[in-house]
C-alpha positions as CSV (number, residue, x, y, z in Angstrom):
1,X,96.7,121.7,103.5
2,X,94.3,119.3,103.8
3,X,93.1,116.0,101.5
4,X,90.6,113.7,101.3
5,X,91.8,109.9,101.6
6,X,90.1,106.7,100.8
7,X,88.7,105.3,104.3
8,X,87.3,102.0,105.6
9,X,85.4,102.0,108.7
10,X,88.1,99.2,110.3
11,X,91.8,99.7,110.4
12,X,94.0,96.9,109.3
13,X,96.0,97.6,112.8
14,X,92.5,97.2,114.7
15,X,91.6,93.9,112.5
16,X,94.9,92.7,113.4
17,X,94.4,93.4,117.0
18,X,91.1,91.7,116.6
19,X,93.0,88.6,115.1
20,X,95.3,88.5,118.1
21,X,97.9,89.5,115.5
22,X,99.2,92.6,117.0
23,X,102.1,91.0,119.2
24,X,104.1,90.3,116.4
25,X,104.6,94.1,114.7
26,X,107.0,93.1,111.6
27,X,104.8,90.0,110.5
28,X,103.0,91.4,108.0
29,X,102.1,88.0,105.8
30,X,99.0,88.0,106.2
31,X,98.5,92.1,105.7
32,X,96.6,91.6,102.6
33,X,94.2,89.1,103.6
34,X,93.1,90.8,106.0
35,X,93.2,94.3,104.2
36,X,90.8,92.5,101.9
37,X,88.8,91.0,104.6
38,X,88.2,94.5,105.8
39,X,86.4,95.7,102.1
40,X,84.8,92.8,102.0
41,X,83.1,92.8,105.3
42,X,82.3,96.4,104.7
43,X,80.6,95.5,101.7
44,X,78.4,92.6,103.5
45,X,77.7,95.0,105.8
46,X,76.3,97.8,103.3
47,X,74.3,95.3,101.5
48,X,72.8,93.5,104.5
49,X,71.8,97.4,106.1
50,X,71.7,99.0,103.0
51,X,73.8,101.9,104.1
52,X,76.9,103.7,103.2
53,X,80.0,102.4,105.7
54,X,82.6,104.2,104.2
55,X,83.1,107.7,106.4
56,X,85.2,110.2,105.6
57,X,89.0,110.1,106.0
58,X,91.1,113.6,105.7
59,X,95.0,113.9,105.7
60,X,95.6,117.3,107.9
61,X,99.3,118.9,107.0
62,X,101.0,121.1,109.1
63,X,105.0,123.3,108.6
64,X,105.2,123.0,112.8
65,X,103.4,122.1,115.7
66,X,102.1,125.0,117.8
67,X,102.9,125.3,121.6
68,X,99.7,123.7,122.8
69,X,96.5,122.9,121.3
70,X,95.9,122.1,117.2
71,X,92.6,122.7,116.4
72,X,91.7,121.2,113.0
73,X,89.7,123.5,110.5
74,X,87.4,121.3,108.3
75,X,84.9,121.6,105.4
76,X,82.4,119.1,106.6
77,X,79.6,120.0,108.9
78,X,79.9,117.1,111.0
79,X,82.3,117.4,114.0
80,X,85.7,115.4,113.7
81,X,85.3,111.8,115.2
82,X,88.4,110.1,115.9
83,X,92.2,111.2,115.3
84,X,93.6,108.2,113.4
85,X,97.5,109.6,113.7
86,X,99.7,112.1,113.8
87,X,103.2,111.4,112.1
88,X,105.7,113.8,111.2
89,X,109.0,113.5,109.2
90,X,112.4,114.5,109.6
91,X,115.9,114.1,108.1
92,X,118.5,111.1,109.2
93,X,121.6,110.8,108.5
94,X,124.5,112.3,106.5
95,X,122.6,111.4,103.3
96,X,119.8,113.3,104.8
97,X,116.7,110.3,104.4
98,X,113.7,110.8,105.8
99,X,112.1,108.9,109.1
100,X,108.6,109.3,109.6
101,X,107.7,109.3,113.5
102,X,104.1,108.4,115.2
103,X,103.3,110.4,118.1
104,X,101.9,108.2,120.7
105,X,98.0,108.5,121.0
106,X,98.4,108.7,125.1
107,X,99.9,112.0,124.8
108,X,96.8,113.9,122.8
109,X,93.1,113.5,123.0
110,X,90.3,115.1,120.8
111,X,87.7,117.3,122.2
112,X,84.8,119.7,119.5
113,X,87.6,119.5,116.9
114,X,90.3,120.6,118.7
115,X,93.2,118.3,119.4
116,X,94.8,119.0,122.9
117,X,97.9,117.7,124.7
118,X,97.4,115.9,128.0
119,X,98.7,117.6,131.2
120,X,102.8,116.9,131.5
121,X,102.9,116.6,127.5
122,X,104.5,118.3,124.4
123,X,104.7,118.2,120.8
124,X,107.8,116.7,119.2
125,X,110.5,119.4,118.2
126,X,111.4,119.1,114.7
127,X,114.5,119.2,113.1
128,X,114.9,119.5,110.0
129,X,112.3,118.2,107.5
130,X,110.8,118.6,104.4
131,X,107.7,120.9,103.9
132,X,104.6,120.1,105.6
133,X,106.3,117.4,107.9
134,X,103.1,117.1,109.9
135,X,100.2,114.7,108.9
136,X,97.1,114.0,111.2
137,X,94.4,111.9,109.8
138,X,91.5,112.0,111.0
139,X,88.2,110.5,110.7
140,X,84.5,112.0,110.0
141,X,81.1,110.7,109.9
142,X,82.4,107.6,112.0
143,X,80.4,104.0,111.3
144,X,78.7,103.4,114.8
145,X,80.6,101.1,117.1
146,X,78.2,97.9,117.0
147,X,78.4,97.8,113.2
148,X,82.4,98.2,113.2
149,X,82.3,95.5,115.8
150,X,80.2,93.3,113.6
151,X,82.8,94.1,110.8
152,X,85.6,92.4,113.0
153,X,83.1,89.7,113.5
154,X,83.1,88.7,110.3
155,X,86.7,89.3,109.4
156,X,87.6,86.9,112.8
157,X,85.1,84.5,111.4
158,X,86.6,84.6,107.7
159,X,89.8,84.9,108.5
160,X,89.4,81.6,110.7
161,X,87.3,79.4,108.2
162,X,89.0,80.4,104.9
163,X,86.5,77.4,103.3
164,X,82.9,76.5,103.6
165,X,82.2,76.1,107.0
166,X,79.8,72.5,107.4
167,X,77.7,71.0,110.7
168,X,77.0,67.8,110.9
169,X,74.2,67.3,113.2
170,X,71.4,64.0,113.4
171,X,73.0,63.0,110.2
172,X,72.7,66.2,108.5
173,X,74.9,68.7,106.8
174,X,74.0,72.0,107.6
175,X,76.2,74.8,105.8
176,X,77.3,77.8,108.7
177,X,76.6,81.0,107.3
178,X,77.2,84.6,109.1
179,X,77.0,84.2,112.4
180,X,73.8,85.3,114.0
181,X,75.5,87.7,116.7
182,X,76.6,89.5,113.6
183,X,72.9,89.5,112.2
184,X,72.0,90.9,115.4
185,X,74.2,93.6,115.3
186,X,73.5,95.0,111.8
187,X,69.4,94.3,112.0
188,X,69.7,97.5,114.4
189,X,70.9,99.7,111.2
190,X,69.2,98.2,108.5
191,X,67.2,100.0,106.2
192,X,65.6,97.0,104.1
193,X,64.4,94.0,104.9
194,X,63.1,92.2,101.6
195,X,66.1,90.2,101.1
């Protein structure tokens, strides 16, 4: 089975990563800041280039994993750019609840749409579970790196000055826009230049 998700271009794990946020996993106060940080950098982004940033997210199910290799069948022409996950659920418990598990991303790599096991690697084996226990997301049409890095630019930069940002220099007050090193970035991708 496979579905189409809403996708943007930066993950809130990466952002938080970015944010030197990562090393405390279960603090997750400031989640939707920075989840909103994310669409709204996108959105700069899109205006200032003038292109779509959004990509293409698809949720991937699966009733088992096969012995080796999972090769992902899609409807796009494009080749499949990144695996985002791959989680799978069983049942705990006497009252049978059910735990969903991440298989670690050093254990798999992607290669022409094909998702392959590293050498001295297997897949999980599942107990029992409900149907379609597998989900892999995974990522198409992929925002190029210099744009998603400008993305965390601006979310570091927000996320830092959460007011106007002033200079005072020879007696002046100069207001701090975007930085320019994320200017620089975009001006690579943009498609207008009147405004």
């Amino acid at each position: 089975m496979l579905k189409l998700i809403a996708s943007e271009p930066v993950l809130l794990a990466e952002a938080k990563l970015h944010l030197k946020l990562s090393d405390i996993p279960e603090d997750s106060s400031e989640d939707t800041l920075i989840t909103d940080l994310i669409s709204v950098a996108r959105e700069y982004c899109e205006k200032y280039t003038g292109r779509d940033l959004t990509g293409k997210a698809y949720e991937y199910y699966l009733e088992s994993f096969p012995v080796a290799n999972i090769e992902i069948t899609t409807t796009e022409e494009e080749p499949v750019d990144s695996v985002v996950s791959i989680i799978y659920t069983e049942y705990e418990g006497e009252e049978l609840r059910e735990v969903e598990t991440t298989v670690d991303s050093s254990v798999y790599f992607l290669e022409e749409n094909v998702i392959k096991l590293l050498e001295g690697n297997s897949w999980p084996a599942l107990s029992a579970g409900p149907d379609n226990p597998i989900k892999i997301t995974y990522k198409i049409g992929t925002v190029p790196k210099s744009v998603r890095h400008a993305m965390l630019l601006l979310i570091g930069f927000w996320h830092a000055n959460r007011e106007a940002v002033l200079d005072v220099r020879n007696k002046s007050v100069y207001a701090i826009q975007v930085p320019f090193s994320v200017k620089a970035l975009l001006d690579q991708y943009r498609d207008r230049w009147w405004d």
